[in-house]
py3Dmol code that shows the C-alpha trace and the ligand (Angstrom):
import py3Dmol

protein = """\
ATOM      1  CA  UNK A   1       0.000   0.000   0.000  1.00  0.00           C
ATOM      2  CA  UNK A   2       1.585   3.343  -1.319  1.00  0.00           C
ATOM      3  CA  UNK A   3       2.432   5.629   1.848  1.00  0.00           C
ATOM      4  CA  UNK A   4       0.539   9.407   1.242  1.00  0.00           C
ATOM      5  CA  UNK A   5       2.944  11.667   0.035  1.00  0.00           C
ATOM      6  CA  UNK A   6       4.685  14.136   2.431  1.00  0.00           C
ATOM      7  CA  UNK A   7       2.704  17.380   1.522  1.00  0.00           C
ATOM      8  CA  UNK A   8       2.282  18.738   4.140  1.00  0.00           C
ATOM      9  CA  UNK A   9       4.887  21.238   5.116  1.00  0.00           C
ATOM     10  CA  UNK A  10       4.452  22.873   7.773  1.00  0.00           C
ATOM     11  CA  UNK A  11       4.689  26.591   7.536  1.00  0.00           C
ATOM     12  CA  UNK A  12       5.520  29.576   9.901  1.00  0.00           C
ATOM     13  CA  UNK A  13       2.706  31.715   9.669  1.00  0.00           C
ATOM     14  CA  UNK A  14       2.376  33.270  12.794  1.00  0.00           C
ATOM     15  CA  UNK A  15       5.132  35.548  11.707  1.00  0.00           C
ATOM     16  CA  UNK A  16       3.524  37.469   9.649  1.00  0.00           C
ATOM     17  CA  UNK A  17       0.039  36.949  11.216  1.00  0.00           C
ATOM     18  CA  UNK A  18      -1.629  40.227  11.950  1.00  0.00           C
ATOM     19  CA  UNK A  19      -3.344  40.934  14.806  1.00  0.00           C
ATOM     20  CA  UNK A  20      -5.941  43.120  14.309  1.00  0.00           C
ATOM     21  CA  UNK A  21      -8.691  41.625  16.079  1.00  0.00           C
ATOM     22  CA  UNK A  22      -9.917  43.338  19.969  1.00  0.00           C
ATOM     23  CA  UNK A  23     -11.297  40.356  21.411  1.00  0.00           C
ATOM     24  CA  UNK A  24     -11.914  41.853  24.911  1.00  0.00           C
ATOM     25  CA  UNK A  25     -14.164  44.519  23.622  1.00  0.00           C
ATOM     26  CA  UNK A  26     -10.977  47.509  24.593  1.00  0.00           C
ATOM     27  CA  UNK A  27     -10.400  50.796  22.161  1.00  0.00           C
ATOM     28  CA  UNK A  28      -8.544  49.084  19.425  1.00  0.00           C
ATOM     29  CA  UNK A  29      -5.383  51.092  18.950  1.00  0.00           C
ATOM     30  CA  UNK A  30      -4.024  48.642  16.137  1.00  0.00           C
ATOM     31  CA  UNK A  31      -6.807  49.566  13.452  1.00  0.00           C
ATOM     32  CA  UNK A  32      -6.386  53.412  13.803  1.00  0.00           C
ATOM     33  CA  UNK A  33      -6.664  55.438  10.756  1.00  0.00           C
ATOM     34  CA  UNK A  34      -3.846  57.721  10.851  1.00  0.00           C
ATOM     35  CA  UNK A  35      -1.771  60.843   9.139  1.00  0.00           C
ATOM     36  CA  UNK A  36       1.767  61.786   7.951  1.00  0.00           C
ATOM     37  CA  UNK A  37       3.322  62.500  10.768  1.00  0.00           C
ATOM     38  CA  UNK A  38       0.867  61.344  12.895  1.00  0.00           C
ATOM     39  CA  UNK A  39       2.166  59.415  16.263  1.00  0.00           C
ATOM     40  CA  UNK A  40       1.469  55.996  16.873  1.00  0.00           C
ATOM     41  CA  UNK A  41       3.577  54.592  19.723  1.00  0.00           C
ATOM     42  CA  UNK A  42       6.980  54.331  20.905  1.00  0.00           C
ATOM     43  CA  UNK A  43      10.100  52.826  20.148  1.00  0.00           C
ATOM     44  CA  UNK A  44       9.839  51.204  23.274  1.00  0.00           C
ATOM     45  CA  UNK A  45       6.075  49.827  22.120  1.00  0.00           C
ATOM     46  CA  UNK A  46       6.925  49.169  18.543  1.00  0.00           C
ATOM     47  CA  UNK A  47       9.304  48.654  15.565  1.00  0.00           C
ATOM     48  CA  UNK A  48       9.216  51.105  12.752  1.00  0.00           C
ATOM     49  CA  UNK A  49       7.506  48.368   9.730  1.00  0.00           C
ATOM     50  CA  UNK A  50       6.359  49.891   6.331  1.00  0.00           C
ATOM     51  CA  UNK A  51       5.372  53.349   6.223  1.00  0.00           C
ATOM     52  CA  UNK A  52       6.455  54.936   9.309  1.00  0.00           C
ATOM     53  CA  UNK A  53       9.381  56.123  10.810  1.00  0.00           C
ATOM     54  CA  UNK A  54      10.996  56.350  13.707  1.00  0.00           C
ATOM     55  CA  UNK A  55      12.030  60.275  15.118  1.00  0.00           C
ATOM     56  CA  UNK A  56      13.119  61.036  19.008  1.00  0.00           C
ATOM     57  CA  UNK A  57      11.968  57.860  20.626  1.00  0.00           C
ATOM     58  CA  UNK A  58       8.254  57.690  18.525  1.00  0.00           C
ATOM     59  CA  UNK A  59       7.264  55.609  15.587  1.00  0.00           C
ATOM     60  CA  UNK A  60       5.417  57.707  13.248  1.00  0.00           C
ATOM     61  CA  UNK A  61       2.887  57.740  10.123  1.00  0.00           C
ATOM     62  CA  UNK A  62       4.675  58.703   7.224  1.00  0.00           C
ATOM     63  CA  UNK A  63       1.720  58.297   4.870  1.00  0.00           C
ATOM     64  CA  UNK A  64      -2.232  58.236   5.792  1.00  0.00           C
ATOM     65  CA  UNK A  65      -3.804  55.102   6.260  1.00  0.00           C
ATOM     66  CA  UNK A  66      -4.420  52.627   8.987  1.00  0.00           C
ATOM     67  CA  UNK A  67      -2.161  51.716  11.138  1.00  0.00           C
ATOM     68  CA  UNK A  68      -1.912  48.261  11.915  1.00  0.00           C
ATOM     69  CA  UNK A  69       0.423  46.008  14.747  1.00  0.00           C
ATOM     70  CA  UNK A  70       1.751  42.979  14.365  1.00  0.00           C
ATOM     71  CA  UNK A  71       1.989  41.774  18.145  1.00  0.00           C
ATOM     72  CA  UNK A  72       4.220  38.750  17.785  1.00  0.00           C
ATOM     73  CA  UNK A  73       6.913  41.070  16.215  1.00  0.00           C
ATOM     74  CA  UNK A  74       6.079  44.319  18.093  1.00  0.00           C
ATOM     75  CA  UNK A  75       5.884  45.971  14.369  1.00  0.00           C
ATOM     76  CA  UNK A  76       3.576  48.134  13.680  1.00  0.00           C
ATOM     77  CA  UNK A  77       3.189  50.035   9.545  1.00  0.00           C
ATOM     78  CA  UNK A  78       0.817  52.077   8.128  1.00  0.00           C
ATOM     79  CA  UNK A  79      -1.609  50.235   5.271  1.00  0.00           C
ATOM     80  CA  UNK A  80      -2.638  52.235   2.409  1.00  0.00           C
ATOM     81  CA  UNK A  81      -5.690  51.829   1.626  1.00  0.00           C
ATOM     82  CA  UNK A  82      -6.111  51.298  -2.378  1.00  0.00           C
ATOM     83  CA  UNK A  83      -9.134  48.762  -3.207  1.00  0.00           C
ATOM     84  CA  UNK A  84     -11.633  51.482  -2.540  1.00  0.00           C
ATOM     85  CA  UNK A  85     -13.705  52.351  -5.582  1.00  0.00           C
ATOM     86  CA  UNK A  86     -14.061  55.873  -5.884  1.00  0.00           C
ATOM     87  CA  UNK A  87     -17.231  57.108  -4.160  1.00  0.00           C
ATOM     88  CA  UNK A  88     -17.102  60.553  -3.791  1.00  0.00           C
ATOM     89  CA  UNK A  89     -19.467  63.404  -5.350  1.00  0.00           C
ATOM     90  CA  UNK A  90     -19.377  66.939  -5.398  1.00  0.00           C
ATOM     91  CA  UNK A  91     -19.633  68.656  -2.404  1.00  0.00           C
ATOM     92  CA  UNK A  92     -18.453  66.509  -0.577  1.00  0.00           C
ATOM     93  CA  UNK A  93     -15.518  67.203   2.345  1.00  0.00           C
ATOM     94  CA  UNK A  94     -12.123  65.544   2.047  1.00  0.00           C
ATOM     95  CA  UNK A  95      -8.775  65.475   3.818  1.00  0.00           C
ATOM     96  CA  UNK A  96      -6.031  65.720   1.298  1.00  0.00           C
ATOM     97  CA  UNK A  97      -2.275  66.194   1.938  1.00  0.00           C
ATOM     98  CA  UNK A  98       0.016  69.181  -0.067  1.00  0.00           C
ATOM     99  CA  UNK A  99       2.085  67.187  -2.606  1.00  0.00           C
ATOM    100  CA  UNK A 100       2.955  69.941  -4.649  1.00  0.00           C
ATOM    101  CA  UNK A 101       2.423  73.913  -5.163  1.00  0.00           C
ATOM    102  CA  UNK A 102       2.499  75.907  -8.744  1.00  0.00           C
ATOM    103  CA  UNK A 103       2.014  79.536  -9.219  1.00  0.00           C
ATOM    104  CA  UNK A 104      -1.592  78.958  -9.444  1.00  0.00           C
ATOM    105  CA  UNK A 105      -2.713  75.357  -8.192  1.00  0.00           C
ATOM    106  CA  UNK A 106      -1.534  73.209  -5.301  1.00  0.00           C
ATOM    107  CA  UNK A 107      -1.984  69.660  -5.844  1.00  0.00           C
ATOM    108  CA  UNK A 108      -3.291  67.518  -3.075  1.00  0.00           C
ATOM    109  CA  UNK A 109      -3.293  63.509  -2.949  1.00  0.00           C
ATOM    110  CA  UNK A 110      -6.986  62.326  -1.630  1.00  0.00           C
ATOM    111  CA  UNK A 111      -6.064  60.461   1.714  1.00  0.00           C
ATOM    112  CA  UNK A 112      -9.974  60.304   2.843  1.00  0.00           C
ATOM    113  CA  UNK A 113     -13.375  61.799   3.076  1.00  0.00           C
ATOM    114  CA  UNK A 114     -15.497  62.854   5.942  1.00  0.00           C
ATOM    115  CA  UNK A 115     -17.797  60.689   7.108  1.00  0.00           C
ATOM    116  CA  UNK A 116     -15.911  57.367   5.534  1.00  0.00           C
ATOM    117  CA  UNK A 117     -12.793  58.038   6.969  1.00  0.00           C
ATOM    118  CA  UNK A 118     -13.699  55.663  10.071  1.00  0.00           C
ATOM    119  CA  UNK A 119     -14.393  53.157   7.303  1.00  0.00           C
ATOM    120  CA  UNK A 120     -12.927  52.913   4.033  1.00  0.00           C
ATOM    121  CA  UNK A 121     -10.497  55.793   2.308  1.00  0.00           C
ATOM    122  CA  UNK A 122     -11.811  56.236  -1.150  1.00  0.00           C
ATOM    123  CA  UNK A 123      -8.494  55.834  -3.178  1.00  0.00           C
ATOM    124  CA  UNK A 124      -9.687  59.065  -5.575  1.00  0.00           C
ATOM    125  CA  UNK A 125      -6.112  60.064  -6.219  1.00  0.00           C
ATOM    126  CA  UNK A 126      -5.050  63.286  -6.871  1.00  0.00           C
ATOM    127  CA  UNK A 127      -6.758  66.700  -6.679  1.00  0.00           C
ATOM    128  CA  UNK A 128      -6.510  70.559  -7.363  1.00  0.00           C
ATOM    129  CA  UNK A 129      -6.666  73.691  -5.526  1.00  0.00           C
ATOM    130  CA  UNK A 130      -6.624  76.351  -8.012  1.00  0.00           C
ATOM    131  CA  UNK A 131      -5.588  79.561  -6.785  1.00  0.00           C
ATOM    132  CA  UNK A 132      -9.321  81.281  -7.015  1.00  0.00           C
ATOM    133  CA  UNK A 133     -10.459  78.407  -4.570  1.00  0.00           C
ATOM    134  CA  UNK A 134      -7.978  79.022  -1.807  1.00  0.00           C
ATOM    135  CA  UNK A 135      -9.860  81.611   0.417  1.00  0.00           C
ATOM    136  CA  UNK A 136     -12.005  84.624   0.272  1.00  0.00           C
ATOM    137  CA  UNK A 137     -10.319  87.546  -1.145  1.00  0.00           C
ATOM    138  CA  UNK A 138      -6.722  87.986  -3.310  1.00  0.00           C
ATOM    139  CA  UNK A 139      -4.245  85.111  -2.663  1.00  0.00           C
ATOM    140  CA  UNK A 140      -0.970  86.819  -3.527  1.00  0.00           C
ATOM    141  CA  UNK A 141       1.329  83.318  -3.689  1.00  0.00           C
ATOM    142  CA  UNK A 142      -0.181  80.299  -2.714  1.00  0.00           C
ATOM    143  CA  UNK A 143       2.857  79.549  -0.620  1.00  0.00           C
ATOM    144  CA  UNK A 144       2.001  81.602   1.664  1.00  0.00           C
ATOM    145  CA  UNK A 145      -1.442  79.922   2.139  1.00  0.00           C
ATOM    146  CA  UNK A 146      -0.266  76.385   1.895  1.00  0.00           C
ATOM    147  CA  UNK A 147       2.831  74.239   2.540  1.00  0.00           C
ATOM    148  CA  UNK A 148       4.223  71.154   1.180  1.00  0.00           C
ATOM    149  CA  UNK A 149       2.949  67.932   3.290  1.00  0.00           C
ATOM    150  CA  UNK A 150       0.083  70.051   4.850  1.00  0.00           C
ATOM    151  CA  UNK A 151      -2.855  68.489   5.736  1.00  0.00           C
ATOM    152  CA  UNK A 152      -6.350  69.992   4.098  1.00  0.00           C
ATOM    153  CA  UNK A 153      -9.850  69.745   4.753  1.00  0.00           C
ATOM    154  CA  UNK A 154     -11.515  70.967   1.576  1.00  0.00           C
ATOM    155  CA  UNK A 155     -14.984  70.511  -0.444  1.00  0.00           C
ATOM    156  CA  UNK A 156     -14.958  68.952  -4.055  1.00  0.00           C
ATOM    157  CA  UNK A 157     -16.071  71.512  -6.278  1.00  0.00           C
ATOM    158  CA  UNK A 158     -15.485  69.697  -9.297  1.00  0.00           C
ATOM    159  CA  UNK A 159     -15.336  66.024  -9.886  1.00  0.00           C
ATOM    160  CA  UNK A 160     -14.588  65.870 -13.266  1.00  0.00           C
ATOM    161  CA  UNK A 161     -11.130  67.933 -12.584  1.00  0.00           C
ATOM    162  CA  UNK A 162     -10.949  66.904  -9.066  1.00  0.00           C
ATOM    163  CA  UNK A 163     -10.801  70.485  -8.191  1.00  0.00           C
ATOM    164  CA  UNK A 164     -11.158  71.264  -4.295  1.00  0.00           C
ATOM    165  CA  UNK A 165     -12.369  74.680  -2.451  1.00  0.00           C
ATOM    166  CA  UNK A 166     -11.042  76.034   1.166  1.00  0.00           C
ATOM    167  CA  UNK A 167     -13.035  78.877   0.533  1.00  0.00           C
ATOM    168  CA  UNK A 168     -14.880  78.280   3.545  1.00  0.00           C
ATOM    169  CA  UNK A 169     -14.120  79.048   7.111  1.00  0.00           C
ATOM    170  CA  UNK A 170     -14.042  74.953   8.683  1.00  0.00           C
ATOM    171  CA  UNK A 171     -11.798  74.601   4.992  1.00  0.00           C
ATOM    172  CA  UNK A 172      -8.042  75.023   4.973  1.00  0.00           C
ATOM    173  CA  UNK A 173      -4.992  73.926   6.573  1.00  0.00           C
ATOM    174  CA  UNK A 174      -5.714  71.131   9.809  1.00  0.00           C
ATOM    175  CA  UNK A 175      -1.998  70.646  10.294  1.00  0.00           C
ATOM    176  CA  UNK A 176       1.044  72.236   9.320  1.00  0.00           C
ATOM    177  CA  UNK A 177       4.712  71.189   9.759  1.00  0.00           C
ATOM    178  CA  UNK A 178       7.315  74.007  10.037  1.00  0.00           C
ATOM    179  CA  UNK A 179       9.022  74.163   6.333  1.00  0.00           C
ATOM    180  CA  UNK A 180      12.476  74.443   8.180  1.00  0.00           C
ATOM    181  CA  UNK A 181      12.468  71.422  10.305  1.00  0.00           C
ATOM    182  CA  UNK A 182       9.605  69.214   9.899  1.00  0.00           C
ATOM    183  CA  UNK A 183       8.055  70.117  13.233  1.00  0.00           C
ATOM    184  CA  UNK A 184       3.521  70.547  13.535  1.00  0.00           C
ATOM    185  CA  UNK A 185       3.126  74.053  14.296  1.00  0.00           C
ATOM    186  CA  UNK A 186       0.615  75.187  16.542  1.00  0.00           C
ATOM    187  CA  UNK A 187      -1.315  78.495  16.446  1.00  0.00           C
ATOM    188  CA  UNK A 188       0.370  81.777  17.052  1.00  0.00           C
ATOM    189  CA  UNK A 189      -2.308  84.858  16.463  1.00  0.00           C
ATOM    190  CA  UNK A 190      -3.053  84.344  13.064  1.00  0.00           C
ATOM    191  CA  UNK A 191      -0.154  82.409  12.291  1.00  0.00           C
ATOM    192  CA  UNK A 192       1.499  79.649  13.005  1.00  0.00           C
ATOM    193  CA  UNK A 193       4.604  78.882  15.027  1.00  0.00           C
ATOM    194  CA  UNK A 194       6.843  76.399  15.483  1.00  0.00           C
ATOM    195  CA  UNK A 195       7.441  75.013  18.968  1.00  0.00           C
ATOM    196  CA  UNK A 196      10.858  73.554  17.772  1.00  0.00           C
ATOM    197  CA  UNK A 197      12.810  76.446  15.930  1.00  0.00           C
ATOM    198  CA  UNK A 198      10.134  79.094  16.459  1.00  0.00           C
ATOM    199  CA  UNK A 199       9.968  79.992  12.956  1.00  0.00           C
ATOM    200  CA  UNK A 200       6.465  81.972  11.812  1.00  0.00           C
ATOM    201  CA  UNK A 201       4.538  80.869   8.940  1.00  0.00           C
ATOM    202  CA  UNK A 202       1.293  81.492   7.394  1.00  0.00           C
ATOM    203  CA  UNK A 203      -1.639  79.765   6.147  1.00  0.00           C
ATOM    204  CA  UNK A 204      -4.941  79.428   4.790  1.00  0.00           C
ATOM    205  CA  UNK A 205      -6.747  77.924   8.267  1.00  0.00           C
ATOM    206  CA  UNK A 206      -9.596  75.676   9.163  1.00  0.00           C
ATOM    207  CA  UNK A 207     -11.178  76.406  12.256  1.00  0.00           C
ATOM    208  CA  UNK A 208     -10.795  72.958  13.275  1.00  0.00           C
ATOM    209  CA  UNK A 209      -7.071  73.397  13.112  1.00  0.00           C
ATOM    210  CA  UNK A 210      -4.950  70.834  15.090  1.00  0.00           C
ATOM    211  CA  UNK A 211      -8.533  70.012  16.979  1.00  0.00           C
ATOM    212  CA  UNK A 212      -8.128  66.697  15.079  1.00  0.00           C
ATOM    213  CA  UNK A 213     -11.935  66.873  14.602  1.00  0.00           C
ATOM    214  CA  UNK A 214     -12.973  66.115  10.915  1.00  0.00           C
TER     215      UNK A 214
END
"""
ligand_1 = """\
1
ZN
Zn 10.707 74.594 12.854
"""
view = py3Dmol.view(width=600, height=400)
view.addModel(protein, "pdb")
view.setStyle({"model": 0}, {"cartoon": {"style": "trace"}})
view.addModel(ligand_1, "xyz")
view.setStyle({"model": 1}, {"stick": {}})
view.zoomTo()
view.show()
């Protein structure tokens, strides 16, 4: 009688087993949707896996997603979130991060949208902010309204060209980092400061800036 073949080979999977499950009910910190820069534990807590990075004893974001920990290794990395199909419309309210500023536009990459941002991050891309959407009133240079790797709240205005609007007083900048060393600035007056070098910048402000409240 032929023995069964030897097929079974056993495999380590608990490495890269990820445990996002909260079995006892507690706030699960593993499944946290988070944003450049954004802090998500310490180097005492956690490795620095895929997409973050690790600054002054933290691990941090260094794109927006969800952050997810792999217990066993004590890694935690930041999952993009890509399968989404599109499902945004005009007027609707979207956090975006400053990739890039022109003369007239600043382009933002799509990281989520109010209201789904708990859930699933539409994967939309990139957007515009032309110059005439910015804010009420002249915008002399766009640079001094927005900075590279800012985080936006603005409304679609245009879904066809992806063009966004921070017209609005709750639109605009919800967090800043210094342009000289990387540091969120906090509110100073009208401006912003940063706590690290103290350098003074401005931009175009949400209300909700810093408040961390979509
Ligand atoms: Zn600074």
């Amino acid at each position: 009688m032929p023995m069964p073949k030897e097929q079974d080979i056993t495999r380590d999977t608990a490495s890269n087993t990820v445990d996002n499950t909260a079995s006892n009910g507690a706030p699960n910190s593993s499944n946290k949707f988070v944003l450049p820069g954004d802090f998500i534990g310490t180097t005492e807590e956690f490795r620095a896996g895929a997409q973050t990075y690790e600054k002054t004893g933290g691990v941090y974001a260094a794109i927006a997603g969800t952050a997810r920990v792999n217990t066993a290794r004590r890694l935690v990395s930041v999952i993009p979130c890509t399968d989404t199909p599109p499902i945004l419309k005009k007027g609707d309210v979207v956090i975006g991060q400053i990739v890039g500023l022109r003369d007239s536009l600043a382009m933002v990459t799509i990281a989520g949208a109010k209201d789904v941002v708990d859930r699933e991050i539409p994967n939309v891309g990139s957007a515009v902010v032309h110059v005439s959407n910015v804010k009420r009133g002249y915008v002399k240079e766009i640079a001094h309204e927005f900075g590279i790797f800012d985080i936006l709240k603005a409304k679609i205005v245009d879904l066809q060209n992806m063009r966004l609007d921070t017209s609005e007083p709750e639109m605009g900048v919800m967090k800043a980092l210094c342009s000289n060393c990387r540091t969120p600035m906090v509110r100073h007056d009208s401006k912003l400061k940063c706590p690290e070098c103290g350098r003074i910048e401005t931009r175009k402000l949400a209300t909700g800036y810093r408040t961390g409240i979509i």
